[in-house]
N, CA and C of each residue as an Amber inpcrd file, in Angstrom:
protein
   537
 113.1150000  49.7900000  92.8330000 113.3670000  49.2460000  94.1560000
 113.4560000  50.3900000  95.1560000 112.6760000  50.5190000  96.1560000
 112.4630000  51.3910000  97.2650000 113.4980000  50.4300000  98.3120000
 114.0610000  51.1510000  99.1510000 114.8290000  50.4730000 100.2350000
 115.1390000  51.2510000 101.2940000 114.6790000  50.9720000 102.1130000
 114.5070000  52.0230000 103.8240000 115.8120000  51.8150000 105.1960000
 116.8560000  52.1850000 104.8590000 117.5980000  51.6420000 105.9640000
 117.0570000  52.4810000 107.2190000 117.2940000  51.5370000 107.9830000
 116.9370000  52.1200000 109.8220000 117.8560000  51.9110000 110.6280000
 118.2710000  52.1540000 111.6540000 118.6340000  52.0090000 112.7250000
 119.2870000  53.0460000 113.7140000 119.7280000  52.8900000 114.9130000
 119.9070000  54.1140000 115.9560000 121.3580000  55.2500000 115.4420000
 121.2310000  56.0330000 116.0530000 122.6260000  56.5230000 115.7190000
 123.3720000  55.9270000 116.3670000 124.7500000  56.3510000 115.1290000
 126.0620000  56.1410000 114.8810000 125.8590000  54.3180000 114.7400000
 124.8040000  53.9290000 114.0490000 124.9500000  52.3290000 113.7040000
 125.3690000  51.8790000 112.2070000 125.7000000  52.9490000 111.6870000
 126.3850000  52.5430000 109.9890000 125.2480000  52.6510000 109.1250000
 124.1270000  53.2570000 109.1450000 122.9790000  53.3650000 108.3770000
 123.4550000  54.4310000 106.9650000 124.2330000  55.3800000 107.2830000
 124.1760000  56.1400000 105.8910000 125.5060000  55.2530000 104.9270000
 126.8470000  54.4840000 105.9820000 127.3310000  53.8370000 105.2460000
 126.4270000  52.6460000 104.0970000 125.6930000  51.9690000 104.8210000
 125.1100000  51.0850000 104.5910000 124.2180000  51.5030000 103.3650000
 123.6610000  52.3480000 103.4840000 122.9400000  53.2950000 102.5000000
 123.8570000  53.4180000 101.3610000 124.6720000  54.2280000 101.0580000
 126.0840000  54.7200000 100.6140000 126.4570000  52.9270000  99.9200000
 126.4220000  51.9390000 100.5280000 126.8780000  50.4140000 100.0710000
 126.1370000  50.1060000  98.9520000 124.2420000  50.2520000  98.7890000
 123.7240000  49.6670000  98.4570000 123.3230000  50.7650000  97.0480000
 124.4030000  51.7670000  96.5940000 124.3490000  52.3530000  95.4580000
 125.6190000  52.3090000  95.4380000 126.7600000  51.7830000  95.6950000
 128.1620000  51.9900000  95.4880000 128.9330000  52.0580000  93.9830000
 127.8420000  50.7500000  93.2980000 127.9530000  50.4380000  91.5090000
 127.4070000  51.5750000  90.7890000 126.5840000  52.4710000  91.4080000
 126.4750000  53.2690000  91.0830000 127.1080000  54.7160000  90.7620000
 127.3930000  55.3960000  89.3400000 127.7130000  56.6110000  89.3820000
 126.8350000  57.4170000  89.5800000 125.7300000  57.5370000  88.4850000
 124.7530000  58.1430000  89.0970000 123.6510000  58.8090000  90.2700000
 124.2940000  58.8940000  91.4940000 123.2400000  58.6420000  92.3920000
 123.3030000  60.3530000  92.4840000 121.8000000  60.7650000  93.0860000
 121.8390000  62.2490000  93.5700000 121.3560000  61.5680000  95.3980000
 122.5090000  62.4680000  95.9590000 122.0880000  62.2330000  97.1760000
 121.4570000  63.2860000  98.1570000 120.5700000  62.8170000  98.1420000
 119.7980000  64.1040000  99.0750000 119.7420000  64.3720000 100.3060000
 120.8000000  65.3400000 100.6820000 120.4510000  65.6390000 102.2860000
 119.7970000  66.8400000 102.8620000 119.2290000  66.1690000 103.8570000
 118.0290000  66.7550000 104.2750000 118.2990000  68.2340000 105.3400000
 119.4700000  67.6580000 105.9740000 120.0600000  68.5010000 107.3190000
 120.1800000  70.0970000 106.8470000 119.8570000  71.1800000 107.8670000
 120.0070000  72.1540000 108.1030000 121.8140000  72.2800000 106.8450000
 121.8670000  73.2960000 105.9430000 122.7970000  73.5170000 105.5620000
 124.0390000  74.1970000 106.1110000 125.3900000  73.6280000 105.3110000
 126.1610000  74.3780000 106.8560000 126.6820000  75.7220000 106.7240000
 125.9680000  76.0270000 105.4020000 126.5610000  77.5330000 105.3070000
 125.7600000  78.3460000 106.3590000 126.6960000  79.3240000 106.9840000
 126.2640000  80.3970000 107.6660000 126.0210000  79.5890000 109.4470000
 126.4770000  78.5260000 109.5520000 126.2330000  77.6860000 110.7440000
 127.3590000  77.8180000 111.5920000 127.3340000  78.0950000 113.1290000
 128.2290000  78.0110000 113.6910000 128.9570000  77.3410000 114.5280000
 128.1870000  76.0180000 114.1710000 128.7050000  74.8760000 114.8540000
 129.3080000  73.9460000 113.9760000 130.8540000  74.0050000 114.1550000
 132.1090000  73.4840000 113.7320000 131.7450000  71.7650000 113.6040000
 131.5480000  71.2840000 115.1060000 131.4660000  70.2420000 114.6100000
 130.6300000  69.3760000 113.5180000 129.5870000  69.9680000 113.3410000
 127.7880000  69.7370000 112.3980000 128.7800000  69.7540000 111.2540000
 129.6960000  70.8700000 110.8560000 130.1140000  71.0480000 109.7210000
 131.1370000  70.0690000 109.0960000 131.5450000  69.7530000 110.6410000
 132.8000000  68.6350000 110.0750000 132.2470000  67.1540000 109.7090000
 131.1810000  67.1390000 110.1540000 130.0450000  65.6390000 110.0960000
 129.6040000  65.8990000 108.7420000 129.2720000  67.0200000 107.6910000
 128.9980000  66.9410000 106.8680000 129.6660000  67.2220000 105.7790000
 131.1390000  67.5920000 106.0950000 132.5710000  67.4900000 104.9020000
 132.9670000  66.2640000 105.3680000 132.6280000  65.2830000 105.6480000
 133.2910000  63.6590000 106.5610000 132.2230000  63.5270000 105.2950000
 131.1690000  63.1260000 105.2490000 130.1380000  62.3990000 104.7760000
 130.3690000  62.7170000 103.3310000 130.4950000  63.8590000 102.7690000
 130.8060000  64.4210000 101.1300000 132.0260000  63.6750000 101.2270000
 133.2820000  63.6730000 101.8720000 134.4680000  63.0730000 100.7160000
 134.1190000  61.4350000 101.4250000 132.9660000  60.8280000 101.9330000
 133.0800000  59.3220000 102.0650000 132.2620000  59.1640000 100.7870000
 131.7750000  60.1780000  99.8530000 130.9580000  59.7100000  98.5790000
 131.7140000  59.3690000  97.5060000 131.1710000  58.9220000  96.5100000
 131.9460000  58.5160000  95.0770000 131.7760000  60.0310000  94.3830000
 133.1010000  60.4250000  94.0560000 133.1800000  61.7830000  93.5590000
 131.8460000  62.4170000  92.1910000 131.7040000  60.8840000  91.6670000
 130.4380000  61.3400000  90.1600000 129.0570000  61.2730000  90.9680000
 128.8920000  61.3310000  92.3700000 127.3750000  61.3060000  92.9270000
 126.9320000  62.9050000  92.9940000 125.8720000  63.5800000  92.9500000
 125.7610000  64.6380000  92.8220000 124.9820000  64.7080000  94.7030000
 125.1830000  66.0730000  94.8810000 124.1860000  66.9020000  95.9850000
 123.3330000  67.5840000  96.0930000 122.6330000  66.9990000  96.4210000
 121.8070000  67.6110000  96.4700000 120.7850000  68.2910000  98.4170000
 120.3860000  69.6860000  98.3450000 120.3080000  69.5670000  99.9820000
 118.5770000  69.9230000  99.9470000 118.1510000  69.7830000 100.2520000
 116.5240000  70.2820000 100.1470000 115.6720000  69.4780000 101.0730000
 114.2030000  69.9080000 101.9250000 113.6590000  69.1940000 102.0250000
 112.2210000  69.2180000 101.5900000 112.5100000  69.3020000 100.3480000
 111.2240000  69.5830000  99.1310000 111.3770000  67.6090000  98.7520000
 110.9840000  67.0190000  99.4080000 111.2720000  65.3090000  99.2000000
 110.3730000  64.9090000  98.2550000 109.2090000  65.6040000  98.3030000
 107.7630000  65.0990000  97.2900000 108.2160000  65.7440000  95.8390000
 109.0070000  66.5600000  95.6010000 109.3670000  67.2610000  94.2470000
 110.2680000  66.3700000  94.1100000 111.4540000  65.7740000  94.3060000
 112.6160000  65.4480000  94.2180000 112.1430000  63.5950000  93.6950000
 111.5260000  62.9550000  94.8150000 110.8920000  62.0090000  94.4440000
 109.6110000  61.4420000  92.8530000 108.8730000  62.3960000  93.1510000
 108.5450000  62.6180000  91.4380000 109.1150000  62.9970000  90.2990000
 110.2720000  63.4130000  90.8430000 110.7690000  63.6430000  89.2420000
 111.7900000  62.8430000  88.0940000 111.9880000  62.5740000  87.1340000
 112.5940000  61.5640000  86.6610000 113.8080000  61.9070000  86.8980000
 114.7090000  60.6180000  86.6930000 116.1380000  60.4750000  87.1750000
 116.7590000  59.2470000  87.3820000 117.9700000  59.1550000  88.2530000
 118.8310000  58.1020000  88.2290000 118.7360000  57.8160000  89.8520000
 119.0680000  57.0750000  90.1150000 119.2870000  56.0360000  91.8690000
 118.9650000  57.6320000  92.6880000 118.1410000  57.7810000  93.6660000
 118.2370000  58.9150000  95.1770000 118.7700000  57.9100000  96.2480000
 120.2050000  58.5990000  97.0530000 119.8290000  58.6750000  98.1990000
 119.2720000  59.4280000  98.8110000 118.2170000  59.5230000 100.4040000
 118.0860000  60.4330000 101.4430000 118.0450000  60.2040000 102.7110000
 119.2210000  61.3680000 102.9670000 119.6520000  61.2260000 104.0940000
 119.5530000  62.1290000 104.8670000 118.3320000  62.3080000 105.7900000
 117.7940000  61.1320000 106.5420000 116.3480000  62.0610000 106.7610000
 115.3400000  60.8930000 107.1280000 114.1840000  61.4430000 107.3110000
 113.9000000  61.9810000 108.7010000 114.9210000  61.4130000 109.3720000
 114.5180000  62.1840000 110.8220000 114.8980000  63.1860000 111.3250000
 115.9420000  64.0390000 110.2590000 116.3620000  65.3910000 109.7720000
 115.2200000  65.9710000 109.1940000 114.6980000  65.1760000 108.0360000
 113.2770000  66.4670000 106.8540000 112.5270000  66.1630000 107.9560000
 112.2210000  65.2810000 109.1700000 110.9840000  65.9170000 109.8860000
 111.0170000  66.6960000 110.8420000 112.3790000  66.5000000 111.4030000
 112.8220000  67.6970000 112.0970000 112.4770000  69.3690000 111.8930000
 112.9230000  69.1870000 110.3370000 112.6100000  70.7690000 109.7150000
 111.1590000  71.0720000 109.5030000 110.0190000  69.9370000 109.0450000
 109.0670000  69.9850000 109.0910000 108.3820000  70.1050000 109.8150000
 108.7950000  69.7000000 111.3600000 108.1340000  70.1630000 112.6060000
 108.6270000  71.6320000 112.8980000 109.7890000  71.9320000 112.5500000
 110.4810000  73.1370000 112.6280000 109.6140000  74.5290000 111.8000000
 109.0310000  73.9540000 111.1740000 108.5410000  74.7540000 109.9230000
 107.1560000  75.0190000 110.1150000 106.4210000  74.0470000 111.0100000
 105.4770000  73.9320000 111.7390000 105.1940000  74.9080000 112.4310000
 106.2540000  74.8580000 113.4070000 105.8840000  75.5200000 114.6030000
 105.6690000  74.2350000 115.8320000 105.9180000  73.5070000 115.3500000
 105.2090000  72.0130000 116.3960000 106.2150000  71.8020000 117.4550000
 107.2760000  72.5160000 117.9730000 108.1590000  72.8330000 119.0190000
 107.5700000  73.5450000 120.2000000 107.0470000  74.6400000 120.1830000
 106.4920000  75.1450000 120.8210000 104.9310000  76.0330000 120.6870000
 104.6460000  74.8180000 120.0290000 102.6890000  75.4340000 119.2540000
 102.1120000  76.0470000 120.8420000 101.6380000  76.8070000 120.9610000
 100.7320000  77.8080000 122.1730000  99.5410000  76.7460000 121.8470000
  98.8620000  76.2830000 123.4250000  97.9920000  75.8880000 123.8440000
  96.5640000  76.1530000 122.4120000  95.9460000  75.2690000 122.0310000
  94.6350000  75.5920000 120.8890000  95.0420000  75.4570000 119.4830000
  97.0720000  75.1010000 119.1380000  97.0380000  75.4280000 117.6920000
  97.2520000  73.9990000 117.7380000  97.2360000  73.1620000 117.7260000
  98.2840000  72.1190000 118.1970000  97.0320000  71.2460000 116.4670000
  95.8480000  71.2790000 116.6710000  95.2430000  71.2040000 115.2160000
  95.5230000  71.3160000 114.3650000  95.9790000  72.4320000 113.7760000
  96.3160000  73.5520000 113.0820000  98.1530000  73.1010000 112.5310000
  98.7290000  72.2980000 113.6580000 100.3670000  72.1390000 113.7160000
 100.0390000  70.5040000 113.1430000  99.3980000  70.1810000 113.7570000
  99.0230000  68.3620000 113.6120000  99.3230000  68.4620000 112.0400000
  97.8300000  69.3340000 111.8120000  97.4010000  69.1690000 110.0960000
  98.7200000  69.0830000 108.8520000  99.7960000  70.1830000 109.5100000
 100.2430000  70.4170000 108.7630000 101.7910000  69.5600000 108.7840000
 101.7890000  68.8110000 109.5030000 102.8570000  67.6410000 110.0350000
 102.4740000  66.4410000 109.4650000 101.4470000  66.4840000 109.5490000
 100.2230000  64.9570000 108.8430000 100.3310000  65.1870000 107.8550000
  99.9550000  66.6750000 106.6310000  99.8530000  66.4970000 105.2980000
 101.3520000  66.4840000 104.6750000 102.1020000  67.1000000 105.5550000
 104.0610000  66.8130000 104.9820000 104.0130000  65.6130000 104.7330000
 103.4980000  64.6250000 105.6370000 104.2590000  63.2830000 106.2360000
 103.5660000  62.0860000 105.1790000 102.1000000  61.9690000 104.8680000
 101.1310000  61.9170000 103.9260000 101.6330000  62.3470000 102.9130000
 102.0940000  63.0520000 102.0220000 102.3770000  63.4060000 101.0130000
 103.9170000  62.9240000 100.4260000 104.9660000  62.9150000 101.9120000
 106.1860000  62.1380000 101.2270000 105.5720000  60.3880000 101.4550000
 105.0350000  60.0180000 101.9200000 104.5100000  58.3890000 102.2330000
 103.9950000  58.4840000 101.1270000 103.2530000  58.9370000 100.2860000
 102.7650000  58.5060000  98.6370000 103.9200000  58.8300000  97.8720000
 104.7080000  60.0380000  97.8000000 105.7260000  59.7270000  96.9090000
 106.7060000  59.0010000  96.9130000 107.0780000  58.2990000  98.3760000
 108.0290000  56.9590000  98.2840000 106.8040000  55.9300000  97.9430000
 105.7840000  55.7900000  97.8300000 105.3840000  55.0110000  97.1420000
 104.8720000  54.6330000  95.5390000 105.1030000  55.8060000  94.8380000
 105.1980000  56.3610000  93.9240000 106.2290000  56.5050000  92.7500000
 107.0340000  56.6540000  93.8900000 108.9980000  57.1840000  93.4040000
 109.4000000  56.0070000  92.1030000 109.4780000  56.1850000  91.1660000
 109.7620000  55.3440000  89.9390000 111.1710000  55.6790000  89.6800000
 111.7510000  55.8030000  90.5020000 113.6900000  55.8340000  90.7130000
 113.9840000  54.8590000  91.6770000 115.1250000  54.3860000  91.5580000
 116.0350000  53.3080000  92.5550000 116.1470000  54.6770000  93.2680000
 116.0120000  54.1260000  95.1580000 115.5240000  54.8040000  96.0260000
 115.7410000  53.7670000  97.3850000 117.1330000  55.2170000  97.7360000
 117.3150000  54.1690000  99.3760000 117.2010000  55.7490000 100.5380000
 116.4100000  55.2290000 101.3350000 115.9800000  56.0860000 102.2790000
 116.8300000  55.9810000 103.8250000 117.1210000  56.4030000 104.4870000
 117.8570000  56.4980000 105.6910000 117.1720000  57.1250000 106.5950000
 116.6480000  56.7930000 108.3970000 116.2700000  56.9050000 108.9900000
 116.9760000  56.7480000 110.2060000 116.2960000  57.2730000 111.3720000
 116.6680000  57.3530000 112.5910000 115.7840000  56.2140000 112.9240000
 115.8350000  55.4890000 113.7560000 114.8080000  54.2990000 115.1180000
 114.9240000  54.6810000 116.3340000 113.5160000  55.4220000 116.8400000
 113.4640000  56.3970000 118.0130000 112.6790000  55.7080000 118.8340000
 112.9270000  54.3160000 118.1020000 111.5500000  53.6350000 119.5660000
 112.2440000  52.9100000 120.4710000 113.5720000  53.0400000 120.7320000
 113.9970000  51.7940000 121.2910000 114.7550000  52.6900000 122.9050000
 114.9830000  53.5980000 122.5220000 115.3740000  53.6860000 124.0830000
 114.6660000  54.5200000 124.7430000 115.0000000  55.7000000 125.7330000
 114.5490000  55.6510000 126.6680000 112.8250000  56.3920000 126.4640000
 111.9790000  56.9520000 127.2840000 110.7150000  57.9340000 126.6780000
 111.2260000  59.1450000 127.0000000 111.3600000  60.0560000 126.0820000
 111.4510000  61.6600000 126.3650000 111.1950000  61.8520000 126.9730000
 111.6600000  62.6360000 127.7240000 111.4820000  63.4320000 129.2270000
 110.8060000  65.0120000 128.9070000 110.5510000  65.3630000 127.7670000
 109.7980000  66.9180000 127.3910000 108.5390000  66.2500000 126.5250000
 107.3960000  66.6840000 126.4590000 106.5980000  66.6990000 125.6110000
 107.0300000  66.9040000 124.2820000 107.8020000  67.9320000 124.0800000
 108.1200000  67.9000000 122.3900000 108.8760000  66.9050000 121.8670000
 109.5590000  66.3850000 123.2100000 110.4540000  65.3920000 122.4430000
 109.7540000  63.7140000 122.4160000 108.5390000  63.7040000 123.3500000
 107.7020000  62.2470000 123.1620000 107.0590000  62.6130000 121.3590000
 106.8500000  64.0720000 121.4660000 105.6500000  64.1520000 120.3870000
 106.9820000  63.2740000 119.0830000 108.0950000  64.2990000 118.9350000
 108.6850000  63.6250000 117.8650000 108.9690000  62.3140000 118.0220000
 109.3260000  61.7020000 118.9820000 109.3760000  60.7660000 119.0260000
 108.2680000  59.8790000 118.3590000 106.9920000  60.2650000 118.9050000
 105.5180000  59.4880000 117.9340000 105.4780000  59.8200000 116.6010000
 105.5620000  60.8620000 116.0540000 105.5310000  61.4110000 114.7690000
 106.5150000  60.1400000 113.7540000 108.3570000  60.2100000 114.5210000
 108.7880000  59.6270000 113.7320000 108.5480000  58.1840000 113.8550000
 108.5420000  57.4960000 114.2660000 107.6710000  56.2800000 114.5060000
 106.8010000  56.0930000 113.7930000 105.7290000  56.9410000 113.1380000
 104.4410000  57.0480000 112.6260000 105.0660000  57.2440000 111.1380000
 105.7310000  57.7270000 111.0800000 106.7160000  58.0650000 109.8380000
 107.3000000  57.3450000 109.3150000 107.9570000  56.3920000 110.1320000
 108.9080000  54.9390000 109.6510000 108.3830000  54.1370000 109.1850000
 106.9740000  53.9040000 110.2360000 106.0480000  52.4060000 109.7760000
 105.3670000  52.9390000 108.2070000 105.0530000  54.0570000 108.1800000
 104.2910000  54.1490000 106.9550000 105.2930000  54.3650000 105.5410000
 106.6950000  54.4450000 105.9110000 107.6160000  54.5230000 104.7730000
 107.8050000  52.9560000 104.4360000 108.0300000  52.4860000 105.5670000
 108.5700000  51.0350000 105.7910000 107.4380000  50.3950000 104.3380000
 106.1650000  50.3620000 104.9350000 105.4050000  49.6240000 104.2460000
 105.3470000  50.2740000 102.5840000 105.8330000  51.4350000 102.3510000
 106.0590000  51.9990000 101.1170000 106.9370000  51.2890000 100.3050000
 107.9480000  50.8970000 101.0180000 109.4580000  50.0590000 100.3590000
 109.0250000  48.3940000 100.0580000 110.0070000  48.4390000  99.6310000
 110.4150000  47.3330000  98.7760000 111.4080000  46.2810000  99.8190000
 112.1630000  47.1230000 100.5400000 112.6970000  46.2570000 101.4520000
 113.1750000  47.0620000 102.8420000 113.4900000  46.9850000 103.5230000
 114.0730000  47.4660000 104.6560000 115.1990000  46.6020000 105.6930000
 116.3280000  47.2700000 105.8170000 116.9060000  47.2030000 106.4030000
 117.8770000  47.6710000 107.7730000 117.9220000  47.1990000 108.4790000
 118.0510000  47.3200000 109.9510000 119.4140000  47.3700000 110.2360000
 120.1910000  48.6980000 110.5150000 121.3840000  48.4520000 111.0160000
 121.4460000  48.3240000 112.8040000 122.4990000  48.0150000 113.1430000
 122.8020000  47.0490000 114.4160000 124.3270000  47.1630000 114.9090000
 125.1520000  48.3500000 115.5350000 126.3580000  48.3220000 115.5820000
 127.1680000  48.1050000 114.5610000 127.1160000  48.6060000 113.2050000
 127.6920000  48.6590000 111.9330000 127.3290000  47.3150000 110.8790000
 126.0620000  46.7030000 111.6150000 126.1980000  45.2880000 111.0250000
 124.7640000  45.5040000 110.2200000 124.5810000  45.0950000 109.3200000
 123.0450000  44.8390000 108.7420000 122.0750000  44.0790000 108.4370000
 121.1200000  43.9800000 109.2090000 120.1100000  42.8640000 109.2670000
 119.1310000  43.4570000 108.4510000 118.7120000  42.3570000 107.2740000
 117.5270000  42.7860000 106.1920000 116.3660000  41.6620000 106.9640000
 115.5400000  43.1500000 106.9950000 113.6270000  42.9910000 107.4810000
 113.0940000  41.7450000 106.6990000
């Protein structure tokens, strides 16, 4: 079972996530976010010692955004949290922030084959598998080019995970509506 939660921030999506392996001991949960060692922003850090003791102490951690290794490999229940973090880093990794005029090809390609390559392994993934996402289509349009581009990217990212899963679900002010 593939299962895609969505919805905006601070709408209960990683709880909700976190709900739908709760029977679970086994789960490895994978987060995606910038690690907080060596980070100097206090609060990032406190968002991510909040989130470790809201887990069931036998879930393991895991932090990487190697998603296509992690997804192929055998195992017990994944969470990941969140994809609009691994594309963050993947645009980050890119260069697709500030690509100079002519590479923007060159940045595409390599944003497309990340994005392509985790979309077959959530379709692929032969583990119980709940995915967590951001929903960047609903308010306002970026006011910078880099931030419309991510904005399209993740969008482009959701629909093609979406249709990967098995089910999807929609959080809504802490409430959850299944797709």
């Amino acid at each position: 079972m593939r299962t895609l939660v969505i919805g905006g921030a601070r709408s209960g999506k990683s709880r909700a996530a976190e709900a739908a392996l709760a029977d679970r001991p086994d789960v490895t949960y994978v987060a995606t976010g910038y690690p907080v060692t060596g980070q100097a922003d206090a609060e990032w850090a406190a968002r991510v010692a909040r989130h470790v003791a809201d887990r069931p102490s036998t879930w393991r951690t895991l932090e990487t955004v190697d998603l296509v290794a992690v997804l192929t490999s055998p195992g017990g229940p994944l969470l990941v949290d969140c994809l609009t973090l691994w594309l963050t880093r993947v645009m980050d990794e890119a260069g697709a922030w500030t690509a100079p005029p002519g590479s923007a090809v060159s940045v595409d390609g390599q944003v497309d084959a990340q994005m392509n390559a985790l979309v077959d392994a959530v379709a692929g993934c032969a583990r119980e598998l709940v995915l967590v996402t951001n929903e960047v289509g609903q308010g306002v349009v970026p006011a910078t080019e880099s931030g419309r581009r991510f904005r399209d990217e993740m969008g482009r990212l959701n629909t093609a995970v979406a249709a990967a899963c098995d089910d999807v679900l929609w959080c809504v002010a802490g409430r959850v509506v299944r797709l």
